[in-house]
N, C-alpha and C positions, 0 to 999 in steps of 0.2 A: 642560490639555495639548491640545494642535491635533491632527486627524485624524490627518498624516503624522507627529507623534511616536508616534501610541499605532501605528500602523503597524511604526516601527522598530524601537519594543519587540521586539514580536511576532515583526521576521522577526529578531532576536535569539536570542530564543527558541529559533524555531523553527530555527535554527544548531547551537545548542548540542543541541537536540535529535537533529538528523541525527548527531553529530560522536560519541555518546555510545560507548564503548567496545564493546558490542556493538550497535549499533544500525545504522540500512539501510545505512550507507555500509563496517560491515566485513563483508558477505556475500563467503565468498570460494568457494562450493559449491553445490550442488544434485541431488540424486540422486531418481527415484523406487526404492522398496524393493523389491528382486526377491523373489519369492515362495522361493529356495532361498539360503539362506547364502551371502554372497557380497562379496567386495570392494566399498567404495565408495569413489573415487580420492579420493588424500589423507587418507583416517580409517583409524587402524587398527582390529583386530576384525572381524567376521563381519555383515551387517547382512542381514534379513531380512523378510518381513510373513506371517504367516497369518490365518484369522478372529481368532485373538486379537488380533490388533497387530501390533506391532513389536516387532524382537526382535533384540539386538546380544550377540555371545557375545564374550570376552574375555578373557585375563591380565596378568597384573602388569605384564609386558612391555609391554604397549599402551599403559596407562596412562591407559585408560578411566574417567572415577567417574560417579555419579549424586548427587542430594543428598545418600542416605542413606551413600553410604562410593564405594572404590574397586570394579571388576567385577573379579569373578573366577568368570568362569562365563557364566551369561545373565541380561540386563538386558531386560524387557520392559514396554510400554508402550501407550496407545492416546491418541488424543485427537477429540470430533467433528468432523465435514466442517467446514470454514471456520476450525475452530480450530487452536492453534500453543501449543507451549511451550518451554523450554529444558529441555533433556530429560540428555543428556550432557556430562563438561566432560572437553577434551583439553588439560592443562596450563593456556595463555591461552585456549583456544579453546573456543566452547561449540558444542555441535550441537542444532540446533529440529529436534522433529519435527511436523510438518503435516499436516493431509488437506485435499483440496482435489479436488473432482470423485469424492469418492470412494477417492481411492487417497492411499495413506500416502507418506512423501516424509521427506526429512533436509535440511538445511542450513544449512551452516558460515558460522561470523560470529567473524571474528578480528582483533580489535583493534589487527595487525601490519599488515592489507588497503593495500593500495597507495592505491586509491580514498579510506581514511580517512586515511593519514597526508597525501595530499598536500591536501586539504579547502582552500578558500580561501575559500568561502561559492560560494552562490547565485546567477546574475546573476539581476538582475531590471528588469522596466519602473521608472521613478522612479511614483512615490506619485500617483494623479492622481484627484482626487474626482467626475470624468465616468465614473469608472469603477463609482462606488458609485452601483449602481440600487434606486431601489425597483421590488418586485418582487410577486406576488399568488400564493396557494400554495391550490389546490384540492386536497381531498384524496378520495382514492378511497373508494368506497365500499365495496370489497375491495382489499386490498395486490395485485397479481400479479407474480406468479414469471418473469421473462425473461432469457431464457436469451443469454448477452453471450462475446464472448471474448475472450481475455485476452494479457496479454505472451509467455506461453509460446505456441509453433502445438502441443503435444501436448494442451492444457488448456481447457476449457469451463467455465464455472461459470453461476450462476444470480445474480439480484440481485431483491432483492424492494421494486417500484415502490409508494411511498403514496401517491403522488399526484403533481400537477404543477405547475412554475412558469412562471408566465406574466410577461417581464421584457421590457422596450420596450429596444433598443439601438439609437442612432443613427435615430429614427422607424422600426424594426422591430419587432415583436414576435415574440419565440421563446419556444416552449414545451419546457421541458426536464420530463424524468421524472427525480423525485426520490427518493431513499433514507434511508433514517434514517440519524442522524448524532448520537447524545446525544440531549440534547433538541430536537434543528433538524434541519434538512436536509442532504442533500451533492449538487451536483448532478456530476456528472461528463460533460466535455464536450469536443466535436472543436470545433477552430478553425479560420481561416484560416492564422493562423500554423505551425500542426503541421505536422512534418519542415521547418522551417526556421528560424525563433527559436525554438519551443518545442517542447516533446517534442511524441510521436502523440497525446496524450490530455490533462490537466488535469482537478484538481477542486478544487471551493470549497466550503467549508461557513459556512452559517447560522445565527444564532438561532432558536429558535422562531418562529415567524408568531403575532401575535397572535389575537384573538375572528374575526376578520375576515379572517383568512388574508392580512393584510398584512405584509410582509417587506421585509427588504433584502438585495440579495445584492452584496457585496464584492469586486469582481473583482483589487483589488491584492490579497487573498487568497487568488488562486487558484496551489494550488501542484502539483509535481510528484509521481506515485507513487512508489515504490520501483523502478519497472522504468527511468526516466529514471536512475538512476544505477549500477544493477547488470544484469547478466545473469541475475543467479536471482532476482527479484519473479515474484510470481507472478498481478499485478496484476490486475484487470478490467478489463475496457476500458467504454467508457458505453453506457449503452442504445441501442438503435436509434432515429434519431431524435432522439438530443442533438446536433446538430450548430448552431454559431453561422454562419452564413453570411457573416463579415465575422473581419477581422483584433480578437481582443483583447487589445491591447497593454497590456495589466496584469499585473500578478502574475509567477512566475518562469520566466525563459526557459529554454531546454536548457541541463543543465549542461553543462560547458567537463570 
């Protein structure tokens, strides 16, 4: 199978994966938890945060559940900074809850979402193997912590660097700070194209670098966050620093 078939596999895939019933393209919300019981627009029930959690009070009327059955009363919950789970289900609709900088957060993913039913795929650059670099992956000798920011302007988060890729494009050399990613990399990175074929940001991930911190980095792979196609991602943006100083006309363009 040729490079640009196992390519199409991939953004196959990676289709079906967006399109999945709750998955990024039905986000139809986002709230962070106010500290006293209180409405969050479009969920019914009471939704809340203290030291404990979160915490959503409820009746039959609402039609509230959690795994274990329907609310009838209060439903309460926590989960670590950067983590997310499906926490409440509203009929079709599920509600995540999140923490992210700290603070606890809700939001609705509904399989009715305008964004998901109208789905036609991805545009993207055609398949081009100038695009697949080898690439050189030094790794730090402590991870550090950099502080990045993200799709929302109330939100800050942190990204922890292991080190860095050193990748030749067009006789340039760019060095990009790199994050885990499985067992490989991700790098996350501004382009020339950003705010006009493609979103503000992009990222691609790797395989492992071999003994030798030798890699390849896949640039028709490089795809869109969750904030290119919704208003509530709560994405990162790339390190300071990732930036390609040239158009990379690979991988996927803004969605339409």
């Amino acid at each position: 199978m040729s490079a640009r078939q196992h390519w199409v596999q991939w953004r196959a895939t990676r289709e079906v994966t967006l399109a999945q019933e709750h998955g990024w393209l039905s986000l139809t919300g986002f709230a962070w938890l106010p500290d006293e019981p209180s409405t969050v627009p479009g969920l019914p029930g009471l939704w809340w945060v203290d030291d404990d959690g979160a915490h959503v009070r409820a009746d039959k009327n609402d039609r509230l559940a959690t795994e274990t059955g329907p609310i009838h009363g209060t439903a309460s919950a926590d989960v670590p900074e950067s983590g997310s789970f499906t926490w409440v289900h509203h009929d079709a609709r599920v509600v995540e809850l999140l923490r992210r900088g700290g603070r606890l957060a809700v939001r609705t993913r509904d399989p009715h979402a305008a964004a998901r039913l109208a789905f036609k795929g991805v545009p993207t650059w055609d398949h081009d193997t100038d695009w697949v670099r080898p690439a050189r992956f030094t790794p730090a000798e402590e991870p550090a912590t950099v502080e990045v920011g993200t799709a929302r302007h109330d939100l800050v988060q942190q990204a922890r660097v292991v080190g860095t890729v050193d990748v030749d494009i067009a006789g340039v050399r760019h060095r990009l700070s790199a994050t885990s990613a499985g067992d490989g990399l991700a790098l996350t990175f501004h382009d020339a194209t950003n705010n006009d074929t493609s979103a503000p940001w992009r990222t691609v991930t790797t395989e492992a670098p071999d003994d030798d911190g030798n890699l390849v980095v896949d640039f028709n792979r490089a795809v869109n966050l969750p904030f290119a196609f919704t208003a509530y991602g709560t994405c990162p943006a790339p390190v300071p620093g990732n930036r390609i100083a040239l158009p990379v006309t690979a991988g996927e363009k803004r969605p339409v």
